[in-house]
Backbone bond lengths (Angstrom), bond angles and torsions (degrees), N, CA, C in turn:
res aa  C-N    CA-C-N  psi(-1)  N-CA   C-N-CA  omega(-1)  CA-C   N-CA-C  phi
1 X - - - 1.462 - - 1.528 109.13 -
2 X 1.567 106.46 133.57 1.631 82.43 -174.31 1.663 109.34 -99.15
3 X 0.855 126.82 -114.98 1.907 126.09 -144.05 1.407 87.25 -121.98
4 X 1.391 129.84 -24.64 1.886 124.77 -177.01 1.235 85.81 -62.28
5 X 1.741 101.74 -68.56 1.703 117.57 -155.04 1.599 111.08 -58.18
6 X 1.537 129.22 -31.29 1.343 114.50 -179.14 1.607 101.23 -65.37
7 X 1.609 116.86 -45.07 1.488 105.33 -171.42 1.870 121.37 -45.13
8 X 1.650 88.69 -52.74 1.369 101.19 -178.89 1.728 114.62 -40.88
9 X 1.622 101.28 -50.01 1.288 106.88 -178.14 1.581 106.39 -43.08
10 X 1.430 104.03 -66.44 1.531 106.64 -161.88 1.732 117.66 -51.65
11 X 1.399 91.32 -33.83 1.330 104.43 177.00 1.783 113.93 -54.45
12 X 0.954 119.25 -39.73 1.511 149.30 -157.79 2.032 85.61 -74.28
13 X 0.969 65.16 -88.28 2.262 84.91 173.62 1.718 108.10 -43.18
14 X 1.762 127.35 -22.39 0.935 93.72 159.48 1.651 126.81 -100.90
15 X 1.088 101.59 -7.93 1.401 135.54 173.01 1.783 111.22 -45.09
16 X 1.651 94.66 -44.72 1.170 103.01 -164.06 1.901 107.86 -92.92
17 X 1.368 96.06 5.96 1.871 112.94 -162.16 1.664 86.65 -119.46
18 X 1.113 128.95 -15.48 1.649 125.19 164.50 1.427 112.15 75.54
19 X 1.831 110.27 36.11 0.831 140.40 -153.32 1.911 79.21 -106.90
20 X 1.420 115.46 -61.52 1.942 101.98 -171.04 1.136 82.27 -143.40
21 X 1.364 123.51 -170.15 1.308 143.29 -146.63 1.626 94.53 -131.64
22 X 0.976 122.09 115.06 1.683 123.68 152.63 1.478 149.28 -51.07
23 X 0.970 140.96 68.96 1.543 114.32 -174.85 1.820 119.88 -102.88
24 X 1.116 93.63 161.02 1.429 93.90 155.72 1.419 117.63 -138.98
25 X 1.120 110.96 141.13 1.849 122.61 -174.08 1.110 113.85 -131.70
26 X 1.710 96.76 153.98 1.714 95.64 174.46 2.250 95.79 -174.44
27 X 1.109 88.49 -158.02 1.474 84.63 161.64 1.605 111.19 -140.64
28 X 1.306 110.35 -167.02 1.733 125.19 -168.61 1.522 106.35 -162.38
29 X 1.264 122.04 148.08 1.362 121.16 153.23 1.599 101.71 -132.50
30 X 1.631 96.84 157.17 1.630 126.34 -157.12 1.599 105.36 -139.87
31 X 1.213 130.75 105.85 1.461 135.22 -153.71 1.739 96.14 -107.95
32 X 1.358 110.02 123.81 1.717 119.40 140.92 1.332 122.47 -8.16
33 X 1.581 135.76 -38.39 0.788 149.31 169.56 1.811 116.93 -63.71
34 X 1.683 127.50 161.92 0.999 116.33 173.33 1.522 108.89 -85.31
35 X 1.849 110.42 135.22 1.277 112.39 134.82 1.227 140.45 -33.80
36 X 1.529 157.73 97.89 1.802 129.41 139.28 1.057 138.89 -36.37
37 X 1.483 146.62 78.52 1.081 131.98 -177.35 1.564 116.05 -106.72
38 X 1.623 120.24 138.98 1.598 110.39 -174.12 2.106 121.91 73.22
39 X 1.479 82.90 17.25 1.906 74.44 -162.08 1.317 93.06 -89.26
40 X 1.382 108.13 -177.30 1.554 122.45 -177.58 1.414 98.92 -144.70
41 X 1.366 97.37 131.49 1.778 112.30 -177.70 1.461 109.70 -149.80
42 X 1.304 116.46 169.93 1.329 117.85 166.63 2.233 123.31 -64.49
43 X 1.134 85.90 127.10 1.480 106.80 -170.98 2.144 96.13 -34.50
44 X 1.225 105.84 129.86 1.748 97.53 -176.59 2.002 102.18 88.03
45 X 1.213 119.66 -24.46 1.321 107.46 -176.60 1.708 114.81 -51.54
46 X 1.400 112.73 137.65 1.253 102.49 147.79 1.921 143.18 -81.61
47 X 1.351 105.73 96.07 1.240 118.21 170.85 1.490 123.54 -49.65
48 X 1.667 98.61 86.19 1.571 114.77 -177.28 1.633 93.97 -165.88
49 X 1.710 92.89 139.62 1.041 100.03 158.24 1.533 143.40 -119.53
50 X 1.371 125.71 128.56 1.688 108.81 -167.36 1.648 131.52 -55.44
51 X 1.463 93.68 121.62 1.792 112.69 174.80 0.959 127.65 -119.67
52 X 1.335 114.33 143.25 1.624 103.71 158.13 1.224 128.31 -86.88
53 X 1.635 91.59 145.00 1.561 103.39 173.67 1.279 83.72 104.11
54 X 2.399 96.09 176.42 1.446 107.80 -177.38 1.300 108.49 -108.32
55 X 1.591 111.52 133.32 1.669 104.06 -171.27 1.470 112.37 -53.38
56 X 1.267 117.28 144.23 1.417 111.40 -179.38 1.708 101.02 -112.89
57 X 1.339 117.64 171.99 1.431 110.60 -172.18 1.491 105.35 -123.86
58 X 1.207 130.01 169.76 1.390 148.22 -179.49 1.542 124.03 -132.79
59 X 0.965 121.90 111.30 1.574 100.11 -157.28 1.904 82.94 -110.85
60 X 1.636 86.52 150.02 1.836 106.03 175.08 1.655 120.92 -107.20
61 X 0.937 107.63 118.12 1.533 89.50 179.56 1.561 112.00 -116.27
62 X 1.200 136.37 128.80 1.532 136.91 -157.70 1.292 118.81 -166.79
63 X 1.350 117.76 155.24 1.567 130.37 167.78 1.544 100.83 -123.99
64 X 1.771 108.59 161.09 1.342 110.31 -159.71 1.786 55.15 -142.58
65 X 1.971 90.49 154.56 1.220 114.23 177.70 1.431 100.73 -102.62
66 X 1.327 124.42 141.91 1.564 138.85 -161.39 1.598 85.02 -67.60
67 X 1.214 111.01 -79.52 1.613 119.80 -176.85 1.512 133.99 -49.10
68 X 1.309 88.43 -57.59 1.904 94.00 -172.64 1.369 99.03 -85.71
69 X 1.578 125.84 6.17 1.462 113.84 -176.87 1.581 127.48 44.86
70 X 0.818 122.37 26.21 1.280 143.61 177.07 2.049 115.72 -85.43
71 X 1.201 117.74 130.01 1.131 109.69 -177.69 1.377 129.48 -127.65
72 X 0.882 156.34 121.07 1.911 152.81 -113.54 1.357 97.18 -150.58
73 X 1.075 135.43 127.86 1.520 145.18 -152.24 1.636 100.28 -155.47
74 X 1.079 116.48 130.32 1.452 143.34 154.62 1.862 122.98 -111.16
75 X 1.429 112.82 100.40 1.704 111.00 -169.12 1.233 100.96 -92.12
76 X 1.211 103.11 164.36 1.481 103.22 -179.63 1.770 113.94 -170.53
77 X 1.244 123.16 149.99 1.716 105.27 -178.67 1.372 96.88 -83.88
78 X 1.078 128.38 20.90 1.817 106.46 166.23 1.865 94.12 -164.02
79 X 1.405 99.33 157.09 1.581 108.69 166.48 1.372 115.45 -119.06
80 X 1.384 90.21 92.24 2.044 110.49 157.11 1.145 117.37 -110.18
81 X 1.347 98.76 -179.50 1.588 116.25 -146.37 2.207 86.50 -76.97
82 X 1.343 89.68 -17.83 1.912 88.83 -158.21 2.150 81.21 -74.14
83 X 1.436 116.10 -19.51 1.639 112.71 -151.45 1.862 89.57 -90.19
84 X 1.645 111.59 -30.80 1.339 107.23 179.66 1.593 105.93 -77.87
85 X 1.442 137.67 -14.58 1.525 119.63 160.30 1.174 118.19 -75.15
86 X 1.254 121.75 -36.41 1.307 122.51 168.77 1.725 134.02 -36.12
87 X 1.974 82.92 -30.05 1.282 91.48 162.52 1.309 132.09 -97.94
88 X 1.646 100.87 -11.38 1.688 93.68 166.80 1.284 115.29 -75.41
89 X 1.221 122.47 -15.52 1.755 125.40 -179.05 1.062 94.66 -68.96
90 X 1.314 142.57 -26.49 1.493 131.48 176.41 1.215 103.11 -76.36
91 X 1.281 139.31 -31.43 1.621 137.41 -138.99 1.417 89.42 -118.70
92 X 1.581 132.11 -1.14 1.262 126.20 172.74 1.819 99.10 -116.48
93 X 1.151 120.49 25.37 1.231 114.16 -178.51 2.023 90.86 -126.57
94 X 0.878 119.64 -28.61 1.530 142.25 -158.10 1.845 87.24 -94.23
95 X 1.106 104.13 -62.69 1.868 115.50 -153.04 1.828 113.53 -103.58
96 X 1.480 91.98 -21.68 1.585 87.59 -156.31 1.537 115.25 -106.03
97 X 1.288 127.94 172.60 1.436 135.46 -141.73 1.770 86.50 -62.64
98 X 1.543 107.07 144.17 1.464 120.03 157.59 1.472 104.82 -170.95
99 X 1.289 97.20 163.98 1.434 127.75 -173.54 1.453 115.69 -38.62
100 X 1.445 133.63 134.04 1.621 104.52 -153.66 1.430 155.55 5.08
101 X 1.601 104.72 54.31 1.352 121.72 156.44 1.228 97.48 -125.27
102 X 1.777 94.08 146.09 1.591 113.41 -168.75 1.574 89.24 -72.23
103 X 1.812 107.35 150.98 1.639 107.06 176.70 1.678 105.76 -103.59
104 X 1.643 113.10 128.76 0.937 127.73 -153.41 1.581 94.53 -128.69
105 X 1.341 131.33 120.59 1.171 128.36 174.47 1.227 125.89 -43.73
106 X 1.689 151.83 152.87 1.295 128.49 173.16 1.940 114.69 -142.57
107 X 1.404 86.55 114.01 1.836 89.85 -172.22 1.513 99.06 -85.68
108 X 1.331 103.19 128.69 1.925 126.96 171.00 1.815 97.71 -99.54
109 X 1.348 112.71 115.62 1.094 122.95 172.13 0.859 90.77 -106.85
110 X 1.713 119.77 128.17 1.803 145.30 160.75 1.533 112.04 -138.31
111 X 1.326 87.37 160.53 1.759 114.61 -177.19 1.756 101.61 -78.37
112 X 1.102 134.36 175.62 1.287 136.23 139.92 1.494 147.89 -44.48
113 X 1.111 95.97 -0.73 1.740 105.24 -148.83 1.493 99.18 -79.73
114 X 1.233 108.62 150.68 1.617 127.94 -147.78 1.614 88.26 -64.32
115 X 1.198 143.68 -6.46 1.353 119.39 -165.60 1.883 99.99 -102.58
116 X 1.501 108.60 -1.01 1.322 124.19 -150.67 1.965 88.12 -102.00
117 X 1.326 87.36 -54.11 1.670 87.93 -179.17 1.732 118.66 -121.47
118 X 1.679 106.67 45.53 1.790 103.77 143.68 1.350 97.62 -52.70
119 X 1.917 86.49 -177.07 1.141 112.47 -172.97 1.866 109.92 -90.97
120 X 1.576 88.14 -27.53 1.882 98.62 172.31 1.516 109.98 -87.31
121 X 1.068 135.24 -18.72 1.620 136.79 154.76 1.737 103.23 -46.51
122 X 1.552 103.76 -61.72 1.811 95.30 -146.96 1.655 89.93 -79.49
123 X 1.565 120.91 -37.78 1.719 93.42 159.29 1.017 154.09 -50.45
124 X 1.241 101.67 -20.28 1.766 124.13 155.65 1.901 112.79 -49.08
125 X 1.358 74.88 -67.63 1.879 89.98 -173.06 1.593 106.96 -69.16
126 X 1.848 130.01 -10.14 1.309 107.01 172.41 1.735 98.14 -88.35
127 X 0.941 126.81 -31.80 1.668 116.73 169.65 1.686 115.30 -41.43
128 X 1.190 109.46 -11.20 1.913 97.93 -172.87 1.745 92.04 -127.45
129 X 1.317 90.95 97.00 1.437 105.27 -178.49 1.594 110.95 -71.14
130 X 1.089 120.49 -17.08 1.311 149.19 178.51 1.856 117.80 -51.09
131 X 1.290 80.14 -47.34 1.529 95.42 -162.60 1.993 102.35 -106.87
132 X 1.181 110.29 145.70 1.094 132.47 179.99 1.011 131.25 -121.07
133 X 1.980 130.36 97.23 1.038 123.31 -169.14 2.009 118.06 -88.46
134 X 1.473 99.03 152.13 1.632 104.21 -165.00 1.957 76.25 -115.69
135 X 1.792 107.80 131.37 1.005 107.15 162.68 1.576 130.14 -103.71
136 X 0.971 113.88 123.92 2.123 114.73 -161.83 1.361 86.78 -63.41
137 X 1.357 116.54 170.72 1.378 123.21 160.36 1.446 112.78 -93.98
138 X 1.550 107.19 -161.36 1.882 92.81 -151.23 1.393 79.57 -99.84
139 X 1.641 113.37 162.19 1.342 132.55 -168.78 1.341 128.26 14.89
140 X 1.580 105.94 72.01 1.414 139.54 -162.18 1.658 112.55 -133.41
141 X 1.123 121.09 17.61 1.599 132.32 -164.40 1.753 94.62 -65.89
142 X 1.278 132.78 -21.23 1.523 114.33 170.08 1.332 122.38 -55.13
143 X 1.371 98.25 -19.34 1.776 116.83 -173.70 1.444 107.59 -87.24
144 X 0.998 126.82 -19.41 1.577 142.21 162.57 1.530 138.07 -59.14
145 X 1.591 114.22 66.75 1.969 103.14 -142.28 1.657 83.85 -59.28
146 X 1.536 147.12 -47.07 1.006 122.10 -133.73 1.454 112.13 -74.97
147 X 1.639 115.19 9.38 1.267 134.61 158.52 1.899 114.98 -30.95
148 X 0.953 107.59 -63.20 1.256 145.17 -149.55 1.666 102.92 -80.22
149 X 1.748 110.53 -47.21 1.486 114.18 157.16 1.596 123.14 -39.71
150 X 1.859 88.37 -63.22 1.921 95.82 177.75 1.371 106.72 -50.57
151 X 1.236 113.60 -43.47 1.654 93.58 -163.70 1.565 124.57 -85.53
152 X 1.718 116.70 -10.83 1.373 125.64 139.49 1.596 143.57 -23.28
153 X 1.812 76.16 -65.45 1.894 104.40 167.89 1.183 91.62 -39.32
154 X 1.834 110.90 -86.30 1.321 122.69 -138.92 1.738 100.15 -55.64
155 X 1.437 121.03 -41.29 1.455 118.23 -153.46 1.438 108.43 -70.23
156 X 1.618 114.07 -50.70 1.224 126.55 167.51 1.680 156.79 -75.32
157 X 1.948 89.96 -22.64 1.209 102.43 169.14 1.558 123.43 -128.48
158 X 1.050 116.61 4.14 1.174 149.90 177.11 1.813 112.04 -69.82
159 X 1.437 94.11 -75.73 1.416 122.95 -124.33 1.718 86.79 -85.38
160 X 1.683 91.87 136.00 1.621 110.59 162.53 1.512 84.96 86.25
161 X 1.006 163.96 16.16 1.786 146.46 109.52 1.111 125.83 -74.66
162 X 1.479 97.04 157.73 1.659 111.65 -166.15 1.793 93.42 -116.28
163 X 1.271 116.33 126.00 1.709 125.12 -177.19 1.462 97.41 -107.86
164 X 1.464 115.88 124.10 1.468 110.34 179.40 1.341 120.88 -75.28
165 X 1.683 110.17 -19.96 1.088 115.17 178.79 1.595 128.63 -126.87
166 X 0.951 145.22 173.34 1.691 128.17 -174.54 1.622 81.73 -94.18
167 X 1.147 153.83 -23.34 1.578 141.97 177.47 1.794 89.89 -73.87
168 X 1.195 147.67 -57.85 1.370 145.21 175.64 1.514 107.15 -34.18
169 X 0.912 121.71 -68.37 1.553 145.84 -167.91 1.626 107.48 -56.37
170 X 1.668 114.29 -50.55 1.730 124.84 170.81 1.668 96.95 -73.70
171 X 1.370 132.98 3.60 1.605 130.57 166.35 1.120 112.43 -78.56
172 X 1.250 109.72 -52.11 1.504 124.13 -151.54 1.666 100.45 -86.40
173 X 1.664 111.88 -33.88 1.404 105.71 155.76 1.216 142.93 -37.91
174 X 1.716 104.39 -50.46 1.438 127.69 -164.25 1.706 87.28 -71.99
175 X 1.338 115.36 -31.69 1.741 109.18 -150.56 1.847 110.19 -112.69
176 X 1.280 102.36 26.28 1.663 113.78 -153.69 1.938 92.44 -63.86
177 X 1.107 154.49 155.91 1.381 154.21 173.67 1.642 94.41 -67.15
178 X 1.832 94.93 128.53 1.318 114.14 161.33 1.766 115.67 -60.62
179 X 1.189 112.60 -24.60 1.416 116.77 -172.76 2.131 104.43 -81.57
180 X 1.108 110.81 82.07 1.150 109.96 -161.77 2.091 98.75 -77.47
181 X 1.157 117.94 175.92 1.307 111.99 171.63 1.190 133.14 -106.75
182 X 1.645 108.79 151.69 1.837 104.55 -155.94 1.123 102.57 -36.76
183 X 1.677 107.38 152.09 1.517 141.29 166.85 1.604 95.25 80.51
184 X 1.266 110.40 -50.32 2.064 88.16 177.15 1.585 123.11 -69.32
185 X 1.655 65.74 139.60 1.463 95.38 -176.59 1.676 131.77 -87.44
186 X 0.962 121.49 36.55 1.793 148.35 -134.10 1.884 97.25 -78.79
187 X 1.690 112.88 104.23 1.455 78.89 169.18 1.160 165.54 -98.44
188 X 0.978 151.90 -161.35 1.777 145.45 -178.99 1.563 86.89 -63.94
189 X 1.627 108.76 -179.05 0.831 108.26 174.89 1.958 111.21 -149.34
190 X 1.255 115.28 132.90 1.854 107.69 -171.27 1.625 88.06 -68.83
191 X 1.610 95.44 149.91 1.518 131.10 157.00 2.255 96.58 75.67
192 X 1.361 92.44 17.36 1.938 80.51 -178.49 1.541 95.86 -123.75
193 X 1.538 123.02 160.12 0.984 132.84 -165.98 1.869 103.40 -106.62
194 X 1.244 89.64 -4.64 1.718 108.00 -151.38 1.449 97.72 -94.22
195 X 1.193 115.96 -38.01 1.798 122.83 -168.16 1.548 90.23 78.38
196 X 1.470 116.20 83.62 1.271 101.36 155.89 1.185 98.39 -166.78
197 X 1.859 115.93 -111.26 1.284 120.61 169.24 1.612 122.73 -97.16
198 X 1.357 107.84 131.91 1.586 104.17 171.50 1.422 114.59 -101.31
199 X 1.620 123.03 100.26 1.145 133.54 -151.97 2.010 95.02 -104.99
200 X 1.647 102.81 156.88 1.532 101.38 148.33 1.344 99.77 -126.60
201 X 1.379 97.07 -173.94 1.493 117.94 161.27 1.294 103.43 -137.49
């Protein structure tokens, strides 16, 4: 294991001792168009199906809590640096210092990606003295659990509909079935009633 993965570990172990708070973040996009998930075709087929119209995209931006499994989502038609504060305003309303809640340290594990480290991102993130970012190394996304969310969404709640609209598509998110299917592990989600995604606009 090298030197990411021991941190992560430890991180994990204190996470799990209620010692700091965990996250992991990143983003995803989820298209108007249908998903395939589970299909069977001829070997070389192209897995697509015909729609109308041009798929439009939705981009997600979120951290899933290591522990409480919980996952906090901000959508948006584009990912900028203004769409990644947007999500710390969630993650400081969810995580961050207030008026009788015990203060609990909170590590943000992220990738590099240019929306992570502008220059108006990391001023964002030196205002929350609170929070502590862990940086992955470059093309390291196995190390990334909230990996594992996106590809849930897409496989299970997603997949094989056509959303006419990117407001259709952030619906069907917010409202995906709590009854997820054997062996997935899909998580709850803070501030939703739904167990799924807690989206703004």
């Amino acid at each position: 294991m090298d030197r990411s993965g021991l941190r992560l570990k430890l991180f994990k172990q204190q996470a799990m001792a209620g010692d700091i708070v965990l996250l992991f973040g990143d983003e995803s996009e989820v298209l108007t168009h249908p998903y395939l998930a589970h299909a069977r075709a001829k070997r070389g087929a192209d897995l697509r199906v015909p729609a109308p119209g041009q798929a439009r995209k939705l981009a997600l931006l979120g951290v899933i809590d290591h522990v409480a499994a919980e996952l906090t989502v901000h959508t948006s038609a584009t990912k900028r640096s203004t769409d990644f504060i947007a999500l710390l305003k969630l993650i400081d309303r969810r995580y961050g210092p207030h008026p009788g809640r015990a203060a609990v340290p909170v590590v943000l594990v992220l990738d590099n990606g240019p929306i992570h480290v502008s220059k108006l991102t990391r001023a964002e993130l030196a205002r929350r003295p609170w929070l502590t970012i862990e940086w992955l190394p470059k093309y390291a996304p196995e190390l990334n659990a909230i990996e594992r969310a996106w590809r849930d969404l897409k496989r299970h709640f997603l997949a094989h509909q056509t959303f006419p609209l990117r407001r259709g598509l952030a619906g069907r998110s917010r409202r995906c079935d709590p009854k997820t299917p054997p062996g997935t592990h899909y998580p709850s989600v803070s501030g939703s009633t739904n167990r799924c995604l807690a989206t703004t606009w």
